[in-house]
C-alpha positions as CSV (number, residue, x, y, z in Angstrom):
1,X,63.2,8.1,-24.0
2,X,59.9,10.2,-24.1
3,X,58.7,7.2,-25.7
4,X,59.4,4.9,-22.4
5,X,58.3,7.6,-20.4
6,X,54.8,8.3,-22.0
7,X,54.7,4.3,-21.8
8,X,55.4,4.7,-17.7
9,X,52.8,6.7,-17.9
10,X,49.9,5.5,-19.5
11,X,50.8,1.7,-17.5
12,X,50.8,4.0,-14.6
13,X,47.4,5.8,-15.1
14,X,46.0,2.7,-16.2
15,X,47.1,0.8,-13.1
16,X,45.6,3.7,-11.1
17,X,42.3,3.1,-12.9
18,X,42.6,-0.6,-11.6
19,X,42.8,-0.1,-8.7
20,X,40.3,3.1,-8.3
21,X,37.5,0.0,-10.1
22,X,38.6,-2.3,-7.3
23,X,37.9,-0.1,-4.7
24,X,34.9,0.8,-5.8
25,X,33.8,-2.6,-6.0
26,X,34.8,-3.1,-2.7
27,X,33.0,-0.4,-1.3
28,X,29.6,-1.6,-2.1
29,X,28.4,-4.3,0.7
30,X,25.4,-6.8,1.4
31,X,22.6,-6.5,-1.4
32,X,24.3,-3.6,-3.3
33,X,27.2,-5.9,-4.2
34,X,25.2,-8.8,-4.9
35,X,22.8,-7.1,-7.4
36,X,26.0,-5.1,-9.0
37,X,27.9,-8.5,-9.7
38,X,25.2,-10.7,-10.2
39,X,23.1,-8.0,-12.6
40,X,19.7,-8.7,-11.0
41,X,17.7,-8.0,-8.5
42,X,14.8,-10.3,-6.5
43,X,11.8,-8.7,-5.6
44,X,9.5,-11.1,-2.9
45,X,5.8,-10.4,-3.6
46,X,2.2,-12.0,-2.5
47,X,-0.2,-13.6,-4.5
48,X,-3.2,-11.9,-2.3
49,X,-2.5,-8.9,-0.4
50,X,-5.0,-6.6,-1.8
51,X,-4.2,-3.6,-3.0
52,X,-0.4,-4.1,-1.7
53,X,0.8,-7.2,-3.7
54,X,-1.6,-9.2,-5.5
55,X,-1.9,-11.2,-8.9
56,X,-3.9,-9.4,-12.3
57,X,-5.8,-11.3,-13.9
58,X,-2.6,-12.3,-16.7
59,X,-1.1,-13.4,-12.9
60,X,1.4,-10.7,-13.1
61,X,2.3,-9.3,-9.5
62,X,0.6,-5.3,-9.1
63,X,-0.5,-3.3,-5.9
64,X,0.3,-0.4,-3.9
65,X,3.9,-2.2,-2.2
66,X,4.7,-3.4,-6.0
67,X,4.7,-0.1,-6.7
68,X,6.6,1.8,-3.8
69,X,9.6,-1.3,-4.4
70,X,10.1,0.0,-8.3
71,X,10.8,3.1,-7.0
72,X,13.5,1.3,-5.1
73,X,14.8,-0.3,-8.5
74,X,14.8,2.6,-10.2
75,X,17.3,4.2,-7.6
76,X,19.2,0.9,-7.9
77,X,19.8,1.4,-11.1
78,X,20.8,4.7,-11.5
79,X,22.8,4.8,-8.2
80,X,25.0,1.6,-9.7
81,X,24.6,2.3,-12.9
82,X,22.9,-0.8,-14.1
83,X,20.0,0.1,-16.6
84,X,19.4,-3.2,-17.7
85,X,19.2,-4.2,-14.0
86,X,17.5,-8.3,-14.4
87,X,14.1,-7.9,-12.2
88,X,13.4,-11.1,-10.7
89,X,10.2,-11.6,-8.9
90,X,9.9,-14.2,-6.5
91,X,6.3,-15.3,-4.8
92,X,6.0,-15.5,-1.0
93,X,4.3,-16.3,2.1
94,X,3.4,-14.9,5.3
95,X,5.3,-18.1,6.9
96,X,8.2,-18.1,4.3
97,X,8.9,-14.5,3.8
98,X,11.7,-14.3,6.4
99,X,13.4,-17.3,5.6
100,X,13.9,-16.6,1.6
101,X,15.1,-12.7,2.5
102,X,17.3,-14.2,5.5
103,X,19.0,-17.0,2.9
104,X,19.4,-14.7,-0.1
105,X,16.8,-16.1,-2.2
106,X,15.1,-12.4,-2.5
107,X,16.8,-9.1,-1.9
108,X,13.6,-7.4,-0.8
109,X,9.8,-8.3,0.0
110,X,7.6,-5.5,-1.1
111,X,4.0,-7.0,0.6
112,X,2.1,-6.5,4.0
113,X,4.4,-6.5,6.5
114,X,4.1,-5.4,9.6
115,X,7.3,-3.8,10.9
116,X,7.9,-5.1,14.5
117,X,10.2,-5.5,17.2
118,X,10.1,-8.9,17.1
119,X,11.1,-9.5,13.4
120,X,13.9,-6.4,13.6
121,X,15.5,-9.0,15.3
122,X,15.5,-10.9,12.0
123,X,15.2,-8.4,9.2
124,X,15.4,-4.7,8.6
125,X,12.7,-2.2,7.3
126,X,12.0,1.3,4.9
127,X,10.2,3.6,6.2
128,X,6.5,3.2,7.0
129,X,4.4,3.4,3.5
130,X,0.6,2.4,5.7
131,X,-0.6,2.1,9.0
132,X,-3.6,-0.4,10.1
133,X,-6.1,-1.6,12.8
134,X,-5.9,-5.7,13.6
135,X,-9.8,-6.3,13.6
136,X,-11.9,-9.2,12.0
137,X,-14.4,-9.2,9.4
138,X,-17.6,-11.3,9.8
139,X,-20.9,-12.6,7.7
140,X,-23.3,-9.7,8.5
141,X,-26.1,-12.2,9.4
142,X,-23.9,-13.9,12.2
143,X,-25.1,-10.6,14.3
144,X,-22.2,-10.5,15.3
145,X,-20.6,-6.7,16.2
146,X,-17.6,-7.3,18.6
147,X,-14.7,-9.1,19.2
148,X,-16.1,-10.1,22.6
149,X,-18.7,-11.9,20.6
150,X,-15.7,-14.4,18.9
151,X,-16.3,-15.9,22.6
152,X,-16.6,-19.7,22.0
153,X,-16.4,-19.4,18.2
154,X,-13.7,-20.7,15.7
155,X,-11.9,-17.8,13.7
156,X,-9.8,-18.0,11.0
157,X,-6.3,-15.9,10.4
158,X,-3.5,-16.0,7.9
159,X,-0.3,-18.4,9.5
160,X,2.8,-16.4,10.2
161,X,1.3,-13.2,10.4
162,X,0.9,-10.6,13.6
163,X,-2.8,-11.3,14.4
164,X,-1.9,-15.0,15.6
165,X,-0.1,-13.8,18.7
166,X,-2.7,-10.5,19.1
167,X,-5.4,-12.9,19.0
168,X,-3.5,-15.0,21.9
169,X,-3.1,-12.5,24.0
170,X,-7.0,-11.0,24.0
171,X,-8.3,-14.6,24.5
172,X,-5.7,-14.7,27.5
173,X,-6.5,-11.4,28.7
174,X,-10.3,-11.6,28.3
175,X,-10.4,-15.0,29.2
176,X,-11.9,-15.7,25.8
177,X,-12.2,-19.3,24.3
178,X,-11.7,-19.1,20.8
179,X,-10.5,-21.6,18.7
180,X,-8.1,-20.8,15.3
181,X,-8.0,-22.1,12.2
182,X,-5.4,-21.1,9.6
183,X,-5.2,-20.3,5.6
184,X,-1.7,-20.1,4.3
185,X,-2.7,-16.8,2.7
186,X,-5.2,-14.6,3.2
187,X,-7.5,-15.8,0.4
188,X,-7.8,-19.1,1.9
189,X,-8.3,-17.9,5.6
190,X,-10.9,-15.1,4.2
191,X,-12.6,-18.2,2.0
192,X,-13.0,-20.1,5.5
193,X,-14.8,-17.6,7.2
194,X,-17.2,-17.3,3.5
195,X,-17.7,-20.9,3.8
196,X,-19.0,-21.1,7.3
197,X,-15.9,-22.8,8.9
198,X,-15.0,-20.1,10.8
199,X,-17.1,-17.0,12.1
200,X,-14.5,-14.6,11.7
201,X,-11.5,-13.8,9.6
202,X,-9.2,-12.0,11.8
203,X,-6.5,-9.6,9.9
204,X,-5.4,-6.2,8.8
205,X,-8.3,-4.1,8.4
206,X,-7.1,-2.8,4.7
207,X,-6.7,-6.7,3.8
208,X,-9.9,-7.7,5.5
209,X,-11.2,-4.7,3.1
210,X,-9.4,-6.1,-0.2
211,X,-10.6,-9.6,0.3
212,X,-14.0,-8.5,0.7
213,X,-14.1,-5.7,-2.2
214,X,-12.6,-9.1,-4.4
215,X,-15.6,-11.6,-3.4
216,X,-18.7,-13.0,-4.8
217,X,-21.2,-10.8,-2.6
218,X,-18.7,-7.8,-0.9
219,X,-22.6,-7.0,0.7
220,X,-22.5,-9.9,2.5
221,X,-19.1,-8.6,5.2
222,X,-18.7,-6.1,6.9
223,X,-15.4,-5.4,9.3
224,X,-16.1,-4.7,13.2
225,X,-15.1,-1.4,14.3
226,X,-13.2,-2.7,17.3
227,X,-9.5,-2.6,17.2
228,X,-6.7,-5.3,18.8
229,X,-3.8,-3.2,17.6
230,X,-2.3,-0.3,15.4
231,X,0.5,-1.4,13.2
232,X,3.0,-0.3,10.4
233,X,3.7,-1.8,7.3
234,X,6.5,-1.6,5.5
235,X,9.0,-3.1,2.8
236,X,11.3,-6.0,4.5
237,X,15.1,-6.0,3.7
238,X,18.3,-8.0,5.1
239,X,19.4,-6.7,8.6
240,X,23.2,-5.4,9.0
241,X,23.2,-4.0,5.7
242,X,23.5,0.0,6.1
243,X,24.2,0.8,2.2
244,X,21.0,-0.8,1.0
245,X,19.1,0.1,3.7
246,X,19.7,3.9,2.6
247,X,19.7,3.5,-0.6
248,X,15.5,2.3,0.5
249,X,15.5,5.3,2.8
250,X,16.0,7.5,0.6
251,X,14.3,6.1,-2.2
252,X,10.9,6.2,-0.6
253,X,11.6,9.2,1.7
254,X,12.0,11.1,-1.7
255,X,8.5,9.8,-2.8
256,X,7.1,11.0,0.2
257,X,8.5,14.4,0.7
258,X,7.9,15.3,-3.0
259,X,3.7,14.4,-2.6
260,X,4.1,11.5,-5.4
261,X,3.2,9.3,-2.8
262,X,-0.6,11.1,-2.9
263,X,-1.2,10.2,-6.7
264,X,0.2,6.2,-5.2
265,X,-2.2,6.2,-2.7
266,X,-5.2,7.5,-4.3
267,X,-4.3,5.3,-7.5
268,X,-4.8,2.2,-5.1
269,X,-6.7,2.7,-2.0
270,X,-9.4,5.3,-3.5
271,X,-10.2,4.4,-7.0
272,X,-11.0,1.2,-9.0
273,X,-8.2,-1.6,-9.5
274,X,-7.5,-4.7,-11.1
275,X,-8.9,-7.1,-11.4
276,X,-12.5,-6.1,-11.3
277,X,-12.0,-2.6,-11.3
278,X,-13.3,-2.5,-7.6
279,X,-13.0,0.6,-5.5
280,X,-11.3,0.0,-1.4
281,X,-12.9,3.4,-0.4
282,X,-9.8,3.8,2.2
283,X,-9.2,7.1,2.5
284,X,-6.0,8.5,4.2
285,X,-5.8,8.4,8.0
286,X,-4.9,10.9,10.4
287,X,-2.1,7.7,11.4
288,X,-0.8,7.0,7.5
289,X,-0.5,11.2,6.7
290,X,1.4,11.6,10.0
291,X,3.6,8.7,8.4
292,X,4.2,10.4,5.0
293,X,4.5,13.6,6.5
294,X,7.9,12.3,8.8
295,X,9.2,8.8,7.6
296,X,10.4,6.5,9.9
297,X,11.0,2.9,10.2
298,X,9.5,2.8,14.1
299,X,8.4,-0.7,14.4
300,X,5.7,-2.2,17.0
């Protein structure tokens, strides 16, 4: 009898165990329950979006965003218990980024996004991890100092990004006839402005600054001064997915708010990096500290 009862017992805990394992697993959602049942995570990165997601010379993704999205993995694994969480890394574009988070090809795209209205219609982001000025970077012998002067010129720009339509809307409001041209990353549309195609490459100014730092003769640019727009970057992740998108929250919120996010930063943006041990000189702005100082995910 105590026999058939322990029996009861044990099928009853065990059943009670079941079903405690299958609500669990049905309270994770979106990327959370994709990466706990398939094992693995995707991580989107770009081949040459110096210092945030670029190649090393062994071709191995590195920079600044690279870095800020581990911390994300970490926190993945520990919060689902996943150690030997699969990292799968997956190249992208500025044109196909969207698309391949959108379809479920990657779970997150760690690069240089620019968080905006437009695409929160589309997608979801962290908090802000940099802040930058739209401008253009010319050949210091074109003489040329201000965007006014792009007047009649052709310029190059990277396709899909934010400066296509910001560059639209100064030739419409200043009555400007410019002509664009387009890389498909923003090696190429720098290397069209070094070879004379275009007078200007017009981008991020922290990108405009990596591309030149990682030329033949970095003396030979220089960035104008004038900008068409102040923008946040950010990681990009799946929209209408709440538990990942805290899970990202607090990830980088905690790297923030504890000052790691200093030794990040400076590790990048103010001393020599791969591959040619380069130094940006890009200090911290006034914009970027207010950023770290309250995290947000305020798009533009």
């Amino acid at each position: 009898m105590k026999s058939t009862t322990l029996l009861k017992t044990l099928i009853g805990v065990a059943m009670m165990s079941m079903a405690m394992t299958a609500v669990q697993a049905q309270a994770l959602t979106g990327t959370l329950k994709k990466i706990k049942e398939t094992g693995e995570i995707t991580i989107g990165y770009r081949e040459s979006s110096i210092p945030f997601s670029f190649l090393d010379d062994k071709q191995q993704p590195i920079g600044y965003a690279m870095d800020l999205c581990m911390k994300i993995v970490d926190t993945v694994k520990t919060d689902l218990k996943l150690p030997a969480l699969k990292v799968k890394l997956q190249p992208v574009t500025s044109s196909n980024r969207i698309p391949l988070l959108r379809n479920d090809t990657i779970d997150l795209e760690c690069g240089s996004t620019t968080n905006s209205i437009v695409r929160q219609e589309q997608v979801a982001f962290g908090p802000t991890y940099f802040v930058i000025n739209v401008t253009a970077a010319v050949k210091k012998s074109s003489n040329i100092n201000t965007i006014a002067q792009l007047d009649g010129k052709t310029v190059s720009t990277t396709s899909g990004t934010t400066s296509v339509p910001l560059l639209k809307a100064y030739k419409k409001a200043g009555n400007a006839q410019v002509k664009e041209i387009y890389g498909k990353d923003h090696a190429e549309a720098f290397l069209l402005m070094a070879d004379d195609r275009a007078a200007a490459f017009v981008m991020d100014d922290i990108l405009l600054a990596g591309q030149i730092a990682n030329a033949k003769r970095p003396a030979d640019y220089k960035i104008l001064p004038e900008s068409l727009r102040q923008e946040p970057y950010s990681m990009m992740l799946r929209k209408d997915d709440p538990q990942f998108k805290a899970l990202v929250d607090k990830s980088i919120t905690a790297v923030m708010q504890s000052g790691e996010i200093d030794k990040i930063y400076a590790k990048w943006f103010t001393t020599p990096i791969p591959p040619k041990g380069l130094n940006l000189n890009f200090p911290m702005t006034p914009a970027i500290k207010e950023a770290f100082k309250h995290p947000n995910d305020k798009g533009i």
